[in-house]
C-alpha positions, 0 to 999 in steps of 0.5 A, spaced: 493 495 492 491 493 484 493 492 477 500 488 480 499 484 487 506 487 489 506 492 495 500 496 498 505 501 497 506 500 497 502 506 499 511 516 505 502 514 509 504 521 515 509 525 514 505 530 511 501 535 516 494 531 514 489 535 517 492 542 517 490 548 511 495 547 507 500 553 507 507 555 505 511 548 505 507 544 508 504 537 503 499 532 503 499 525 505 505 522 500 502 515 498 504 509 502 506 504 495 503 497 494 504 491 498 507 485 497 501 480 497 507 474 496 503 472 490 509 472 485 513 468 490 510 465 497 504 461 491 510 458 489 511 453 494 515 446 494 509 441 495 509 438 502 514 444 505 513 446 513 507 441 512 507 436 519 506 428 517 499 426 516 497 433 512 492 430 508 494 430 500 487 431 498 481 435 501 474 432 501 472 435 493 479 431 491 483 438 491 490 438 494 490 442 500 496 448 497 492 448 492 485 450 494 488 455 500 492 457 493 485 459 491 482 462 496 488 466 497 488 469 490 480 471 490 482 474 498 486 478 494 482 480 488 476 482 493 481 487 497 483 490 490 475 490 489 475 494 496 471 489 498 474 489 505 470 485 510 469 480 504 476 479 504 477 479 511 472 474 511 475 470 507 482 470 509 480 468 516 477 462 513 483 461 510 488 462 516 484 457 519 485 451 513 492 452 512 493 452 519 489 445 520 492 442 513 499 444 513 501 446 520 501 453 523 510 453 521 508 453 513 509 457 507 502 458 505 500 459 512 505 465 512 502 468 506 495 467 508 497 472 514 501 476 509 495 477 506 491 479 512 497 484 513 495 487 508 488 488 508 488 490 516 493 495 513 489 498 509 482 498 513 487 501 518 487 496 523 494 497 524 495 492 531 492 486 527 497 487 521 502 487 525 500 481 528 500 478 522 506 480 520 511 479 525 508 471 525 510 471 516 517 473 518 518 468 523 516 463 519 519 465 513 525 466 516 525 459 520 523 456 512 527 459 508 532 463 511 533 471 512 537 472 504 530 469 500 526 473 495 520 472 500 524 476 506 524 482 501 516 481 501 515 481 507 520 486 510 517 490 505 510 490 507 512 491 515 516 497 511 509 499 509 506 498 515 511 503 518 510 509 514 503 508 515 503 509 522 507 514 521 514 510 524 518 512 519 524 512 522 523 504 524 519 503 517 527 505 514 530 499 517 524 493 514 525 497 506 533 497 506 532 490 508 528 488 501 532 493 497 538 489 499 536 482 498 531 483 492 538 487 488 542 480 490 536 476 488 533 480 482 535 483 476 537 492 478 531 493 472 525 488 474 519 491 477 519 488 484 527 492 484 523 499 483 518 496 488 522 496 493 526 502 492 519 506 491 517 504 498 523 506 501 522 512 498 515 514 501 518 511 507 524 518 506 518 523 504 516 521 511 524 523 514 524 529 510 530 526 506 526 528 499 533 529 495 534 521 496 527 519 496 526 523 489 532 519 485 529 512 489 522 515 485 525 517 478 528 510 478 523 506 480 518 510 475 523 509 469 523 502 470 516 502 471 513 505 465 518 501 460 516 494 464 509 495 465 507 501 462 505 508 463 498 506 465 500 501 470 497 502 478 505 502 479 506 508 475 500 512 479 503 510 486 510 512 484 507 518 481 503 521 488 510 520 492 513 524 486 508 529 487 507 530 494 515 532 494 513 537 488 507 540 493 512 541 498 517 545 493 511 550 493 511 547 486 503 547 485 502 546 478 506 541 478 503 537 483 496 538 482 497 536 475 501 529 477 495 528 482 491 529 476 494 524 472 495 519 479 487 519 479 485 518 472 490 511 472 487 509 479 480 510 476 480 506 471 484 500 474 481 500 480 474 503 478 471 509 480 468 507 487 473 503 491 476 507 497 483 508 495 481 513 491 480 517 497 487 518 498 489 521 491 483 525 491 485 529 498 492 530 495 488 533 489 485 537 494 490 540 497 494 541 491 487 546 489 487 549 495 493 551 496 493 554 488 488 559 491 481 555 489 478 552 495 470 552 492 474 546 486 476 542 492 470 542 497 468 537 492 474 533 491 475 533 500 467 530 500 468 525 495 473 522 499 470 522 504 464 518 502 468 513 499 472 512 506 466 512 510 465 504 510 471 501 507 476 503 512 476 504 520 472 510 523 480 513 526 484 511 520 488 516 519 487 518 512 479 519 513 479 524 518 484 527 515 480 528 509 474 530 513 478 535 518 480 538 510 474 538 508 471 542 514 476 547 514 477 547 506 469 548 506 470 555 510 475 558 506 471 558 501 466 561 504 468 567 501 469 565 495 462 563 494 460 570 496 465 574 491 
């Protein structure tokens, strides 16, 4: 979801007790990490692989057909980081259909077309259809390049993510071991896409209960974060939101809602103050002002969430009724204090 194409996720989505007060112990929605959009690995296709023979090697205007798919994509994929959904899925499905017509429905760049209709059908919440998509990318790219290649890692991520956030965790696990493996055989242990897939992993272990492992995989990831990309970097504000669910469910408040806090300035200023992602980070703010005994501060935060879900995302995403069962409850304990 922004400021790097690499994982949605790469949004642990579920584990927390999303619609409950939050008492002693319970937390909020860790983040699922950004998804891989395969744009650092399935945009560098050999030219004419998977493609049938009698592919046309130019389209009407005299553009290669990789390369105008190529195009496509890479706008899909910057409206969806726009959160303009509905313009993104339009937009893919355009593409699916050329990519399927020009270069054969078995290609790569079929493949990462459905990658990105994952990605969004994820985050819009429509998690059947994601998974669809999916399932059709690995089989292809396992038939392409095989099962130890930098684009299995991709993918296997993104089902990883998919998993955690249906609240699958358990089966989620397997999908992001899988990317960590491969991408420690295929990357340097210090590049980003390494401490991608370990904070994805992470999230998925928030959602087990394993926050000892989850916690280390998440300090990892942050460190090669902040000296490769920056301490402002999208990836910095992902792993920081799972580092402070797991503060949250220490009862370490202060802390928690101060990473929130941190979380949401980074995430506003690279994606903008309007774009439905925000809506998770400031649910978990929320909770963290909330448990802190200030529940007339959070009232606004839960409605603000709310409002930028509304139209972005599924009516039963999971995140939005949580932010609007929060909103209802956290609007009733602080009725007293609007008394006081």
């Amino acid at each position: 979801m922004a400021g790097g194409p690499r994982r949605e996720t790469g949004k642990a989505y579920t584990h927390a007790e999303e619609a409950r007060l939050p008492a002693r112990g319970a937390r909020p929605r860790a983040e699922e990490t950004p998804p891989h959009t395969g744009k650092e690995h399935l945009g560098r296709i050999p030219r004419g692989l998977g493609e049938p023979a009698g592919t046309p090697s130019v389209m009407a205007d005299g553009t290669e057909p990789e390369a105008h798919l190529r195009e496509l994509v890479d706008r899909a994929d910057r409206l969806r980081v726009e959160g303009r959904y509905h313009d993104c899925d339009a937009l893919l499905r355009e593409a699916l259909e050329l990519a399927e017509e020009s270069a054969g429905p078995g290609s790569l760049i079929t493949a990462r077309v459905l990658n990105s209709l994952g990605v969004l059908h994820k985050y819009t919440g429509r998690f059947d259809e994601s998974e669809k998509s999916y399932r059709r990318a690995l089989a292809i790219i396992e038939t392409q390049v095989g099962e130890d290649h930098p684009l299995m890692a991709d993918i296997c991520h993104n089902i990883g993510g998919l998993n955690h956030a249906r609240g699958t965790h358990a089966q989620g696990e397997v999908f992001a071991r899988r990317a960590v493996e491969i991408r420690q055989r295929t990357a340097d242990p210090a590049h980003p896409g390494v401490a991608a897939d370990k904070a994805a992993l992470a999230a998925l272990l928030c959602g087990l209960g394993r926050d000892d492992e989850a916690e280390r995989l998440l300090c990892e990831a942050l460190a090669v974060f902040e000296a490769e990309l920056g301490a402002d970097h999208y990836e910095v504000a992902s792993t920081l939101h799972n580092l402070a669910a797991i503060r949250y469910a220490r009862n370490e408040t202060a802390a928690a809602e101060s990473m929130y806090r941190r979380v949401l300035e980074i995430k506003q200023r690279v994606l903008g103050e309007s774009h439905p992602e925000l809506g998770l980070a400031l649910n978990n703010l929320g909770m963290a002002v909330w448990k802190a005994g200030r529940a007339l501060e959070a009232v606004p935060l839960f409605a603000r969430a709310a409002a930028l879900l509304e139209d972005g995302v599924e009516q039963e995403h999971p995140v939005r009724r949580a932010c609007l069962r929060n909103l209802e409850a956290c609007r009733r304990a602080a009725l007293p204090e609007s008394s006081a």
